[in-house]
N, C-alpha and C positions, 0 to 999 in steps of 0.2 A: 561641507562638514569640516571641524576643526581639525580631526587628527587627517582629510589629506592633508593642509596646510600645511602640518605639523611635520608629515614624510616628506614633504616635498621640501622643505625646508633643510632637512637630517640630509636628505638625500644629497643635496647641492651642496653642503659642506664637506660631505664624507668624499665629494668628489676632488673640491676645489682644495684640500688640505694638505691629501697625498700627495697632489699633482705639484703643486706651489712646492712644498719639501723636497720632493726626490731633484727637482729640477734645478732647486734654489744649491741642493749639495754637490749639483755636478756644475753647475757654474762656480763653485766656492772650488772645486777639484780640477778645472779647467785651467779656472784664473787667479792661481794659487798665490801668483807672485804678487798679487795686489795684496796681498796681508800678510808681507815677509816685513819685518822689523815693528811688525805691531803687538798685542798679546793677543789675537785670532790665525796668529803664523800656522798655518796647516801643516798636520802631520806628514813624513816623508812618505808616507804607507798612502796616504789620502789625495796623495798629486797626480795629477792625469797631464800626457799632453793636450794639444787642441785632438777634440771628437766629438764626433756627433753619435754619442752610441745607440738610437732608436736606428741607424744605417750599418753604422761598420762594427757594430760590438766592440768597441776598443775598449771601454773601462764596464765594472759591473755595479750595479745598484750599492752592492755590498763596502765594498771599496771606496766609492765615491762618500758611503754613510758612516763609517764604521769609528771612523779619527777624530781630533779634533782637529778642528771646533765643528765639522759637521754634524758631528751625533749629537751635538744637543740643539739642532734641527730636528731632525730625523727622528730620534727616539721619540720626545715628547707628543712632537704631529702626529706619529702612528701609535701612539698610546691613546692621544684622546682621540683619531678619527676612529678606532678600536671602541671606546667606548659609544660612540657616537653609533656606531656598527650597530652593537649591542641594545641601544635604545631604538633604531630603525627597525630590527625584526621583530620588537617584540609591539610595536604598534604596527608593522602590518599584518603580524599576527592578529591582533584585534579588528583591525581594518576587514581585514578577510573574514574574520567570523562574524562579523558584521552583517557582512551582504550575505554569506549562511546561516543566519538566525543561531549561530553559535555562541555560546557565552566565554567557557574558559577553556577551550582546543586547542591545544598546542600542537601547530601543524610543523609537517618535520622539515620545513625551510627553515622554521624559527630555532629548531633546536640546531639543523649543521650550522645556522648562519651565527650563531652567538658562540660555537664552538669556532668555528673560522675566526670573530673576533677573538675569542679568548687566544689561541695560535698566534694569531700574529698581535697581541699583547707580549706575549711571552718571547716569541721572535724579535721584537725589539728590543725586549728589556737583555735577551741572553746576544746580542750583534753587538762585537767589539773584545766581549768578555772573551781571556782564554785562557783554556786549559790544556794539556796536552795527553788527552786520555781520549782513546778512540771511541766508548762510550756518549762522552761527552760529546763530539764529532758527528756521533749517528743521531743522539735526541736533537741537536739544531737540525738536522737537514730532514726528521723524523716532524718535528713543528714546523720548518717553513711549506713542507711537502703537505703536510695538516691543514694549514691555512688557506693553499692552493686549490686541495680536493673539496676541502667542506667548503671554499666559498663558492665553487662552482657547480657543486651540489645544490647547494642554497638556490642560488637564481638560477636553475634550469627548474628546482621544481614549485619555484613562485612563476615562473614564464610560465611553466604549464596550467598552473594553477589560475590565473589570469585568462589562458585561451580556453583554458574549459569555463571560467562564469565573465566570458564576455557577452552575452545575454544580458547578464546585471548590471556589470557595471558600464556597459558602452557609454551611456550619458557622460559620465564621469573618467571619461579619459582618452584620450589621443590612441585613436587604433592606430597611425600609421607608425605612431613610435612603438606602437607594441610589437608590430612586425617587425622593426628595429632591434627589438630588445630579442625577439627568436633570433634573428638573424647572429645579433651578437654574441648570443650565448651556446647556440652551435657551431662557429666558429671556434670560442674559446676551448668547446670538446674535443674538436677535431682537430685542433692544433695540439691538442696537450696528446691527444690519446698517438698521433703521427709522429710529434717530435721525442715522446718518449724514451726513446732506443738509440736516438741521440743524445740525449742527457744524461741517461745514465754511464754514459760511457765515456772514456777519457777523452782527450781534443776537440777539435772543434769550439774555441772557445768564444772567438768572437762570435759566431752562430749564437751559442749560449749566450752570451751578454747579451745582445741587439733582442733574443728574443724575450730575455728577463725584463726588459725596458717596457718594449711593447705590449708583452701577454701583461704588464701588472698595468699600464696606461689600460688597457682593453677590459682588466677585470674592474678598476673603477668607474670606468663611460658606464658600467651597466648603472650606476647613480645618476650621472649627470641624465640618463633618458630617463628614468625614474623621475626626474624633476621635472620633465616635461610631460612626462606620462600622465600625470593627475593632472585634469582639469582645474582653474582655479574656480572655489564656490560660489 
């Protein structure tokens, strides 16, 4: 069938796009001093020493994105994997009514999961901007937190949704990656629901960075098994 082609396809970029950006900006915040006297000289706010922040938390996603010249990495890749986002739920929305003899169903993965994108649209485009009004303050961390819950909303209940019509679809997809994909996406529950009382609370910061790195590396892998999930036709 052409629309899995078409996921599988969504899927691998949505993966490969974030991953390439965030990394490409902490290498640009590493090794700052390779573009001192150029017109890409990074901002002082955007310089990191040497770190490996997926281990010791030393710098955060935020920091490493936020300056130039790395926001114009950053913003644009997560605007369009964002849209890209948005084009994925709503053909596997289809995809799924599909194997349910459903026509126009809008299941409620498709509706958190385009909410999730629209979030972290709006989280890129307000990262860097600033205002100094506490208001302001609470809707960024009010949209990043948005983007977090709806997308993990999203793929727990297309995982479910998956384990209940594997019956249908087994032909058409890799069960051991399915078991992959439960596995990965209760983890991501039970990290967010554990670390919780950690984050909202002050210190702890490298904790906080190392695990911003990793929980957002972990909420995109749920794409790259998606690429592998669908069988090819």
């Amino acid at each position: 069938m052409e629309l899995r082609t078409q996921i599988k396809k969504l899927s691998l970029w949505i993966f490969v796009i974030p991953f390439i950006a965030i990394n490409l900006c902490l290498f640009i915040s590493v090794n700052h001093e390779i573009f001192d006297n150029t017109f890409l000289s990074v901002d002082q706010i955007g310089r990191s020493g040497s770190t490996f922040p997926y281990f010791d938390g030393g710098v955060s996603i935020s920091r490493t994105a936020r300056t130039y010249p790395t926001y114009l990495i950053f913003k644009p890749s997560m605007i369009f994997a964002s849209i890209l986002l948005i084009v994925y739920w709503i053909k596997t929305n289809r995809l799924i009514n599909f194997y349910q003899n459903f026509e126009n169903k809008n299941n409620l993965f498709k509706v958190f999961g385009i909410l999730s994108a629209i979030f972290l649209i709006i989280h890129s485009i307000l990262l860097g901007v600033k205002f100094d009004y506490d208001s302001y303050k609470f809707f960024r961390r009010f949209v990043l937190l948005g983007f977090i819950i709806f997308e993990i909303v999203a793929q727990s209940l297309l995982v479910y949704r998956f384990f209940k019509l594997k019956s249908l679809i087994y032909n058409d997809i890799n069960n051991y990656v399915l078991i992959l994909k439960i596995i990965l996406v209760t983890v991501l529950v039970v990290v967010a629901i554990f670390s919780s009382p950690i984050v909202v609370t002050s210190g702890n910061v490298h904790f906080k960075h190392a695990l911003e790195w990793n929980y957002f590396v972990g909420v995109i892998l749920f794409y790259l098994l998606t690429f592998l999930f669908w069988k090819k036709n």
